[in-house]
C-alpha positions, 0 to 999 in steps of 0.5 A: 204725066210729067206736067202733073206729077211735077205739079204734085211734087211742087204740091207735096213740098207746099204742104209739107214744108220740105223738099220735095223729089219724085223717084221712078217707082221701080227704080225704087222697088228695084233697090231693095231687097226682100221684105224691104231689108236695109240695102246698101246701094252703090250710089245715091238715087238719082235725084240726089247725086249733088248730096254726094258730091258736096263732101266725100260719099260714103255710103247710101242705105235704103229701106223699105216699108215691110222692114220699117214698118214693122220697127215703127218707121218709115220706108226711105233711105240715108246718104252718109257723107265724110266731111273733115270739115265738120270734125270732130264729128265728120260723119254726116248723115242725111236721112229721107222719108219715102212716101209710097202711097200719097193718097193715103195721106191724111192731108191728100185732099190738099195736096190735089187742090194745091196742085190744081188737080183732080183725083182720075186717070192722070193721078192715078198713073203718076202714083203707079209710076212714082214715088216721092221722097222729101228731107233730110230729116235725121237731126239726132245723130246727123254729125257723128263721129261713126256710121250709125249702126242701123246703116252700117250693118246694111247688105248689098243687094 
């Protein structure tokens, strides 16, 4: 399963022209809270710990599709960084859109063909088992020189 879902994530990064990460699916499910309500997490997922490190980790918020769909959005999750560096607008915010669902995907087609796989039983497990997230993405308020308000009012777990 690793050889494919590695080829679907390189696949994923090609069509989509980003970045690309694979998240186990419960590690996912397993953050957020009910309905998908924003969520404060203690720390970045795993993929994306090195984005914390470059600068001084703040805060990480994920949300989930019951609660962004119904807004208009996405499911994902934001890291906000402190980086006095970039001052005045210190605060940074990297934002990440979750894909929950591949094969729904209006381009799905070419990503199996990209990825030199069939649709079967291989897929079908990866896309059980994982999820795949690709940005940053967040250009508006990127810099800033407050958390936005959409990830400072999130709650724990």
């Amino acid at each position: 399963m690793t050889e494919v879902r590695e080829r679907l994530r390189i696949a994923l990064e090609r069509v989509l022209g980003e970045p690309v990460k694979a998240l186990p699916r419960q590690v996912w499910l397993n953050s957020l809270r009910p309905g998908g309500l924003p969520t404060r997490l203690p720390r970045p997922f795993e993929p994306y710990g090195a984005v914390a490190r470059r600068a001084e980790f703040m805060t990480c918020v994920a949300s989930g599709m019951g609660y962004t769909s119904s807004r208009g959005g996405d499911a994902g999750f934001h890291i906000v960084r402190l980086d006095m560096k970039d001052a005045p607008n210190f605060i940074n915010t990297d934002s990440y859109t979750l894909i929950e669902e591949p094969a729904v995907l209006a381009r799905w087609s070419e990503v199996l063909t990209v990825a030199g796989v069939d649709a079967g039983p291989d897929v079908d497990d990866v896309l059980r088992d994982w999820v795949f997230a690709f940005g940053p993405g967040r250009r508006v308020d990127h810099h800033s020189t407050v958390v936005p308000p959409d990830i400072e009012g999130a709650e724990p777990k």
